[in-house]
N, C-alpha and C positions, 0 to 999 in steps of 0.2 A: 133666693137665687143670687148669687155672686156675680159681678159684673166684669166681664172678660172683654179686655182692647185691642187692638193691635197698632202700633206705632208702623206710621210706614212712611216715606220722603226718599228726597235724592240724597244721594251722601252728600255729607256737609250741610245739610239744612240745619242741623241742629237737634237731632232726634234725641240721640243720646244723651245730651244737655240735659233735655226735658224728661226724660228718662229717670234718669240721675234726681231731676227735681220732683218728680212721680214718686221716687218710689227710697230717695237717700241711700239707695244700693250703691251708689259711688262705681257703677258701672265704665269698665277701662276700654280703650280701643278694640277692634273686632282682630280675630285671625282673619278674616275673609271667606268663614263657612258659617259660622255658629250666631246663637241667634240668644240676647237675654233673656230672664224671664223672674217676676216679682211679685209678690201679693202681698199685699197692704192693706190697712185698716181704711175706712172710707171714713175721714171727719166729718162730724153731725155735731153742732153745736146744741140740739136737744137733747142729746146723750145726757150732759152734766147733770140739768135740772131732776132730770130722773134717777136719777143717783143720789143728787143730792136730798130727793123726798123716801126713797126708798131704802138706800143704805143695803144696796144687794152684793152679796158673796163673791157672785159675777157681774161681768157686763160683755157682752159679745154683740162687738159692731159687725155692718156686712163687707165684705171685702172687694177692694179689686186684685183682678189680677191684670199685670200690663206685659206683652211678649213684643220686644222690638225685637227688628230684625235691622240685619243691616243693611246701606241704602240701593235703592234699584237704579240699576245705571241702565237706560236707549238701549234694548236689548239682549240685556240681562238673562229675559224669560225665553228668547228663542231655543227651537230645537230642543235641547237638554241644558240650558245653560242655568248658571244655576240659580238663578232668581227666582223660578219654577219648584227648586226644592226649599228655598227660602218662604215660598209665600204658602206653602204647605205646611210650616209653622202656623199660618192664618187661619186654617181651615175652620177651627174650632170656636174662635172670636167671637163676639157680639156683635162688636162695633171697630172700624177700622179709625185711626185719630192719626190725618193726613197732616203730618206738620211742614211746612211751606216755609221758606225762606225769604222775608221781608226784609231784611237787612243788606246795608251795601256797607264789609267790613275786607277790603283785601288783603288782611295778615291771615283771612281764614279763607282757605282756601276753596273753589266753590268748582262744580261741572264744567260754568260755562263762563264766559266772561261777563254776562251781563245778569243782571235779578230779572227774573218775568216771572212772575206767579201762575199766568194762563201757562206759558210753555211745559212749566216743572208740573200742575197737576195735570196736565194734558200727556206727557211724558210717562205716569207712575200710571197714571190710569190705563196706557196703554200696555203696558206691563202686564197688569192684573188683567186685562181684556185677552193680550197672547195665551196666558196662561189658564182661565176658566178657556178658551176655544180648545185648546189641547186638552182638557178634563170632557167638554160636551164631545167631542169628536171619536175620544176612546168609548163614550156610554153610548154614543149612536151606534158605532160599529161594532161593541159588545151586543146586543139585544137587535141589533136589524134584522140578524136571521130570525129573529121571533118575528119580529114586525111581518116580515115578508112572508113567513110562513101560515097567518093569517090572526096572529095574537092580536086580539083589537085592545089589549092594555098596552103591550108592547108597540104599538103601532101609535098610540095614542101618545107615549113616553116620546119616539122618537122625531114625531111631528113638533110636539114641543123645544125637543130640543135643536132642531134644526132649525125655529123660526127667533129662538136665542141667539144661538150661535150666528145664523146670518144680522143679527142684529149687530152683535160686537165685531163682526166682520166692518160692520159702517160705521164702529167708533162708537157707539151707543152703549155703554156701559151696562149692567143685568140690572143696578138697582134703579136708573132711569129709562127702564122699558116698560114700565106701568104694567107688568106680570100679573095676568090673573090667579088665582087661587090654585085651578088644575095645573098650570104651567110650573108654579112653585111647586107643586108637590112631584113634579115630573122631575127638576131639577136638583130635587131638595138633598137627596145623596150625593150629588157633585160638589156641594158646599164651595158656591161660585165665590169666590174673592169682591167681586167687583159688585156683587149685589147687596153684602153688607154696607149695614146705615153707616153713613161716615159725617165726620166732624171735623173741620179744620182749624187746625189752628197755626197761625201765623207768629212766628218767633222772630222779635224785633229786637232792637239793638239795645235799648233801654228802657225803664218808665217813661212812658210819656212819648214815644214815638207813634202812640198806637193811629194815628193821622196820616203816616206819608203812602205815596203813591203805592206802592207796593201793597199794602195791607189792603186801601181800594180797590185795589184788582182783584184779589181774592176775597173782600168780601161780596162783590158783583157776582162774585163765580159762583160763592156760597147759594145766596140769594136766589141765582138761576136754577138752581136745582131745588132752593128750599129747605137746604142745610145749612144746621148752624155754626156759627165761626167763631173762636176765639181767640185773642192778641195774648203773646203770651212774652216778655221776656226771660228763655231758656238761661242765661247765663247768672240775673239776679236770684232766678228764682233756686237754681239748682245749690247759690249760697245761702237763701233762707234754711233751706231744707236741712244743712248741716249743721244747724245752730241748735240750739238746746232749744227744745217745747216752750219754755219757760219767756227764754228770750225772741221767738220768733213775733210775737202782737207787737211787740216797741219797734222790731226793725220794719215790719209793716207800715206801722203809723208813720214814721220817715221816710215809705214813700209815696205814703197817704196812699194805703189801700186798705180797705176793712177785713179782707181775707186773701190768700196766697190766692196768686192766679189758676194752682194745682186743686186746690177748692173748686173755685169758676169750673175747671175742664170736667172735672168731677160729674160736678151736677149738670152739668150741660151734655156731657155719654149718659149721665140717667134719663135726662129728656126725651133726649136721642132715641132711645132706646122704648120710654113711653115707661118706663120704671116709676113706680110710687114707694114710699118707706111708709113702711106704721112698726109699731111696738108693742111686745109684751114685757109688763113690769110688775116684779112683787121683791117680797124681800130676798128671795133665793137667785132672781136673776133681773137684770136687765139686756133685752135681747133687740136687736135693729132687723125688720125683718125688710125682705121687698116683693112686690110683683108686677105685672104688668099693670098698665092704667084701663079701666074696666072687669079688671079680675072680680067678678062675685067672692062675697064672702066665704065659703066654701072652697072654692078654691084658695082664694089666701089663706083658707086657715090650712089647707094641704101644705104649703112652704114651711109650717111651723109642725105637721106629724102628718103623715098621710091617713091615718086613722080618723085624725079631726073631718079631712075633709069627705071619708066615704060615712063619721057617724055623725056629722053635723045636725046639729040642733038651734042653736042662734048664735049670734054674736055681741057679746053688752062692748058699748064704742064710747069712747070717751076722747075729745080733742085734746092733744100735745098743750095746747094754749090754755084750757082751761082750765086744764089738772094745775098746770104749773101756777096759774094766776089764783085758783082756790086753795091750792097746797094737800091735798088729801084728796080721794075717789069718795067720800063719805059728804065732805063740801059739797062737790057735783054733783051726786045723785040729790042730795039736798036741794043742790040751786035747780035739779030740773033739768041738769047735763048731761046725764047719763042717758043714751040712746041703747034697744034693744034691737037687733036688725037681723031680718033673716037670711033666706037663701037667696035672695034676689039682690041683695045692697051690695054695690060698689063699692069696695076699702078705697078710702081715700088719704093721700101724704098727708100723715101727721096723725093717724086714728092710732092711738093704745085700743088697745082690746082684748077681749078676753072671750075663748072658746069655751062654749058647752055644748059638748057631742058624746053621743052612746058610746062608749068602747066595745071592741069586738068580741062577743063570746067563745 
């Protein structure tokens, strides 16, 4: 599965910045309707070694894709305004990546005269709350004549969705209203804005600001809900990005960091999200796959053919670490590293493996 963002802030936070350092699209200013959209390779530093023991034809990493939109201004979402068409670029996301403005720079131009991190996520969140109430309210009044006609599914759909919706009516966001299972599923066609996992990250002024006041307020905020936050600066990083492969580890190491901060955000939406990576490797490919963290075997091996997963048989697993430290799958099984695992084992980040299942007659 491919991992899908959405970039969302106030104008001027710096979205685009980081954007541009996501994805080296060199993305320009907005008309004021349109919304970017980029897919890129996901760097995996275990990639190499497997290449380098296999010497495959291919190599297919997993991607992301990133959809920024442009930024949500205090009432954007009302009525038909068009914030509301903007965040319907959202609908489809993973994960929403709230970039926050930690900087106090006034050659660039900002909303308001002052930096507050609570105001600005409290601001966009409302946004996104105007705009799923306008989605619940059209599905309650679509389906109520069921309801009331005596549909005890339809009755059940719009009970849920009215104790949502009164929820974001008190400023309660969908994804901190501790939704039960029936409630998501009642929802789950509205494809709420505000209930997707979100990540923030904080776009400071340079290396090495990741301390001042601002960034503490949103990580506090983080915190409070249990989501995680990353310091990013948008402006160095979107010039790594445009440097050659080659030259980006030396401009790194001058500014003493071990990987682009756009790495960091990376792994930190796969977390987000409860995503794990394993691998298939032989001489014809090298392939990066993902799934959720607790996926059964079987179903991870569904991500790589859905054949696998309805004619599974086992799984032989082999650790990323040990392949690469033995140099060969003939070492391992030798050293005793080689695991056979069935329909019950958990694929875990960093298993190569290798499917045997019945193909379909």
């Amino acid at each position: 599965m491919a991992l899908n963002c959405g970039l969302i802030g106030l104008p001027s936070c710096g979205k685009t910045t980081i954007y541009n350092a996501i994805t080296a699209a060199g993305a320009g200013s907005y008309d004021g309707s349109e919304m970017n959209r980029c897919v890129v390779d996901v760097p995996d530093p275990r990639i190499a070694p497997l290449v380098e023991l296999y010497a495959p034809k291919k190599v297919v990493p997993t991607t992301l894709e990133v959809v920024d939109i442009p930024g949500l201004k205090a009432g954007s979402t009302a009525g038909a305004g068009r914030g509301t068409k903007l965040l319907s670029y959202l609908k489809d996301v993973d994960a929403l990546l709230h970039v926050v403005r930690c900087f106090e720079d006034p050659s660039v131009p900002f909303e308001y005269e002052t930096i507050d991190p609570a105001r600005d996520v409290e601001t966009v969140d409302l946004e996104l709350m105007v705009a799923d109430s306008q989605t619940l309210q059209n599905k309650i009044d679509r389906i109520g004549k069921r309801a009331r006609s005596g549909d005890k599914d339809a009755a059940l759909e719009v009970a849920a969705c009215e104790k949502v919706l009164a929820a974001l009516n008190e400023g309660v966001p969908a994804r901190r209203q501790g939704l039960s299972s029936q409630d998501l599923d009642s929802v789950y066609d509205c494809h709420l804005v505000s209930l997707k996992p979100i990540l923030y990250v904080a776009n400071i002024e340079s290396i090495g600001d990741e301390r001042n006041a601002h960034v503490a307020a949103l990580r506090t905020i983080a915190q409070a809900e249990g989501a995680a936050m990353l310091t990013i600066c948008g402006q160095d990083e979107a010039e790594i990005a445009r440097l050659d492969p080659e030259d980006q580890p030396a401009f790194l190491a001058e500014l003493g960091l071990e990987e682009s901060s756009i790495s960091r955000l990376i792994h930190a939406a796969h977390r987000t999200l409860g995503l794990v990576t394993f691998f298939t490797a032989g001489d014809k490919e090298v392939h990066v796959w993902t799934c959720r963290q607790g996926d059964t075997a079987p179903v991870a091996a569904g991500k790589i053919h859905t054949d696998m997963e309805h004619g599974f048989i086992r799984m032989e697993v082999i650790r990323h670490e040990d392949l690469v430290e033995l140099g060969s799958e003939a070492a391992v099984a030798k050293a005793g590293k080689q695991r056979i695992e069935g329909k019950s084992y958990q694929v875990q980040d960093g298993d190569v493996v290798f499917v045997r299942f019945s193909p379909p007659r």
